[in-house]
N, C-alpha and C positions, 0 to 999 in steps of 0.2 A: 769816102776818103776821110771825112773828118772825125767818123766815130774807129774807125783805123789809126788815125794820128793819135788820137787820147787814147786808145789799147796800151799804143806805146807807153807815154806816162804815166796810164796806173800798175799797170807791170812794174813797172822803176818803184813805183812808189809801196808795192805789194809786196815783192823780191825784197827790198831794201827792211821793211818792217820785221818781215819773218827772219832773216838773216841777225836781226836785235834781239827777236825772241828766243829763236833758238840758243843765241850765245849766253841767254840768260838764264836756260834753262837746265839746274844740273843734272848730270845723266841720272840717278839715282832719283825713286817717286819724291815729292814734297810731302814732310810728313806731316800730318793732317789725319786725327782719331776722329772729325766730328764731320758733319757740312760743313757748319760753321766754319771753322778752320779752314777747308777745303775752298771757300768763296775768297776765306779773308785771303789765301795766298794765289790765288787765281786775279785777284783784282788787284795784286801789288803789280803784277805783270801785265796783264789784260791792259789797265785804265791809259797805263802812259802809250801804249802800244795803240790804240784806238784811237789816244785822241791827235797822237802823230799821222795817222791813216786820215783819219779826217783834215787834217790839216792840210795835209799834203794833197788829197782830192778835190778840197773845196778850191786852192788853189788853180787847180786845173780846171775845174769846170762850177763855178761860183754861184752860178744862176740854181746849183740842182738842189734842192733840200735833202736831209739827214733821217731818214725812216727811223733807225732804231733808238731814239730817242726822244724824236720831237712825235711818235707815234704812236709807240709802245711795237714796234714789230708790223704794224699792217700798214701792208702796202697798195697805197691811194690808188686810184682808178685814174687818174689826171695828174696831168705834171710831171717833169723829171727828179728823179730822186734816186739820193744814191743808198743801196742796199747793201751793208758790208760788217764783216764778222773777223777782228783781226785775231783772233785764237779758235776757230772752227774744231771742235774737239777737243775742249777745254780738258775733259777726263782722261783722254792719251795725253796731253801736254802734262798734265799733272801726274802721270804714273811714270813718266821717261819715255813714252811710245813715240813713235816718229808718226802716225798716222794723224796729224793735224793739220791744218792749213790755216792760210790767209785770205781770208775772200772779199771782192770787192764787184760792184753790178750796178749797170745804170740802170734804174727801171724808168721807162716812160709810158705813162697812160696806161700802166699796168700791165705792163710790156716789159718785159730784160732786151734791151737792145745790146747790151756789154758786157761781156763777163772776164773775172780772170778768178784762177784757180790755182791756189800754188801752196806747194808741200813744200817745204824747207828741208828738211829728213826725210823724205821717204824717197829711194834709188837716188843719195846724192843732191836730191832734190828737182822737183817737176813742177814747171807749172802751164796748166791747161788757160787756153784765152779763147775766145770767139766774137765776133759782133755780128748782129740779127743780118743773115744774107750775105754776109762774107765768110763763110765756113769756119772751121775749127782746128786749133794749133794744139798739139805738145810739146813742148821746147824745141818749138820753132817749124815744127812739121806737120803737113795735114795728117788730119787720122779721120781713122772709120771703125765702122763697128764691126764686128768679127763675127762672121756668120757662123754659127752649131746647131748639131740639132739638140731639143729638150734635154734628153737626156746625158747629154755632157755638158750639161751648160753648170757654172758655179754665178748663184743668184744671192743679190746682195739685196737686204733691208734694213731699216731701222725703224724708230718709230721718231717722233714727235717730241718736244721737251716736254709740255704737259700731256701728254696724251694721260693718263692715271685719271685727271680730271674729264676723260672725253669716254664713259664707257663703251659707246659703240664702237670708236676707233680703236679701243682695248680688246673689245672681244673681235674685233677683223683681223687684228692683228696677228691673234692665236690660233686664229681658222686660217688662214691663210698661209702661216707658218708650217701647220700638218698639213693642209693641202702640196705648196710648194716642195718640202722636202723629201715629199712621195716622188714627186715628177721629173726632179733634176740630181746633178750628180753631189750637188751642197748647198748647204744655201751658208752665207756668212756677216756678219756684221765687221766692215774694215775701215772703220773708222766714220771721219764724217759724212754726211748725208751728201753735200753738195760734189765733193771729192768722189762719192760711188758714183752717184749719180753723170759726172764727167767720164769716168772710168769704163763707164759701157760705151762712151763717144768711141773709146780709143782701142775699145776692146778685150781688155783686162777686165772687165764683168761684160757677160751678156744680156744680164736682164739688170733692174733693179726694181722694187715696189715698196709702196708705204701705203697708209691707212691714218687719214686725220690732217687735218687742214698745219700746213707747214710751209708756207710761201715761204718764208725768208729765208729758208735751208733749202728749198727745191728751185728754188729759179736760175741763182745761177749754172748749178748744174744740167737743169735744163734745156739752157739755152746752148752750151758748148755738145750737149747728144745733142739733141736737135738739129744743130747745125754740121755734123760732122756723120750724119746720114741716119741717125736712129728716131725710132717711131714713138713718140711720145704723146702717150693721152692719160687717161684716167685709169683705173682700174678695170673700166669695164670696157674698155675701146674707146669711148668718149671724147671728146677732145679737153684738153685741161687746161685749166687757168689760176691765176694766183686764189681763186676761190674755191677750188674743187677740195672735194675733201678724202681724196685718195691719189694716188701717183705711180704709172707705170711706165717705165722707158728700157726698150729691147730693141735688140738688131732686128731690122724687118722683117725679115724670115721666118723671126719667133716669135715675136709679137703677138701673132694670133692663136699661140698653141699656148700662153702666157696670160691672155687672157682669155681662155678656156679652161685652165687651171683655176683662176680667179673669183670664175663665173658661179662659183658655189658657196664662195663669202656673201653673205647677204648681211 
């Protein structure tokens, strides 16, 4: 009941953020020739945007600490701590795409016990929530995963922000991309990682997979498939943790024909 009552307020406080962003954001890309450029107008937006997110979180629950800053992104094995990204898809936010979100996650003991997930733009706008053991909402209603077989199924990936720097997670990447789009009827990149990753909860993807250690993009969506009936472990069937260095989450049905597909990325 108590991590339900706080669901409530970070939703308020997640809803409320992206509802700033978007209005700030004009429909037409920000132009931007370089990275450089690309960071400096990302961070005009982003910073104020973040450190209201926090603000607003730390108020609700004080005691938690701040992963992406006081960490660098890795998330501690002990203690509560909040895990949160207020422009998820920083590269659609900055071309005019609607496919970005607001994410926000308690993690305890390296655990997601909290999640919310919320699109501002995309259908009108959606956002996904769960808490560890109390199932999983889309704007307001339980969802589940939508059982297919292989071969109709549209499988979502992404990869990692440094993965360039990670080669073996580079070359899984690649084998597993020819592997997968042998097997199913698409495979697509739809934005952020955490967003896909929720999206298989609710059935609007039925698989999803990565290659290369990504906690801070994988967990809260984790925890909303997880909890809303999908089978989530490693690549290789495994069970998975904010350390594993791969990520598969499918409707249970598929699961194991998902990672029999898999089974040849070495």
């Amino acid at each position: 009941m108590e991590l339900q009552t706080l669901t409530d307020g970070v939703e308020a406080a997640v809803r409320e953020v992206g509802a700033k962003l978007a209005a700030r954001r004009p429909a037409e890309p920000m132009p931007a020739r370089t990275a450089e450029e690309a960071m400096a107008r990302f961070a005009e937006v982003d910073g104020p945007a973040a450190a209201e997110l926090r603000e607003r979180l730390a108020a609700l629950r004080p005691q938690a600490g701040w992963v992406s800053e006081e960490l660098d992104g890795t998330v501690p094995a002990e203690g509560e701590w909040w895990l949160c990204d207020a422009t998820d898809g920083a590269v659609q936010y900055l071309l005019g795409q609607p496919q970005w979100a607001v994410t926000a996650t308690l993690v305890r003991d390296g655990e997601a016990v909290l999640a919310v997930v919320h699109a501002p733009e995309l259908g009108g706008g959606r956002t996904y929530r769960a808490v560890l053991g109390g199932g999983a909402r889309l704007d307001g209603r339980p969802i589940a995963p939508l059982p297919r077989e292989l071969r109709a199924t549209v499988a979502g990936t992404s990869q990692p922000p440094l993965v360039a720097a990670d080669p073996v997670a580079l070359r899984r990447a690649g084998e597993s991309l020819s592997a997968m789009a042998g097997a199913v009827l698409a495979v697509r990149n739809l934005g952020p990682t955490a967003l896909q990753v929720a999206q298989v909860g609710s059935g609007h993807l039925a698989l999803f997979w990565e290659y290369g250690a990504d906690a801070g993009n994988l967990l809260p969506g984790a925890l909303i498939a997880s909890e809303a009936g999908a089978t989530v472990t490693d690549a290789a069937g495994a069970a998975w943790t904010a350390g594993s260095d791969s990520f598969l989450a499918a409707a249970p049905g598929l699961h194991e024909d998902a990672v029999g597909v898999l089974r040849a990325v070495r």
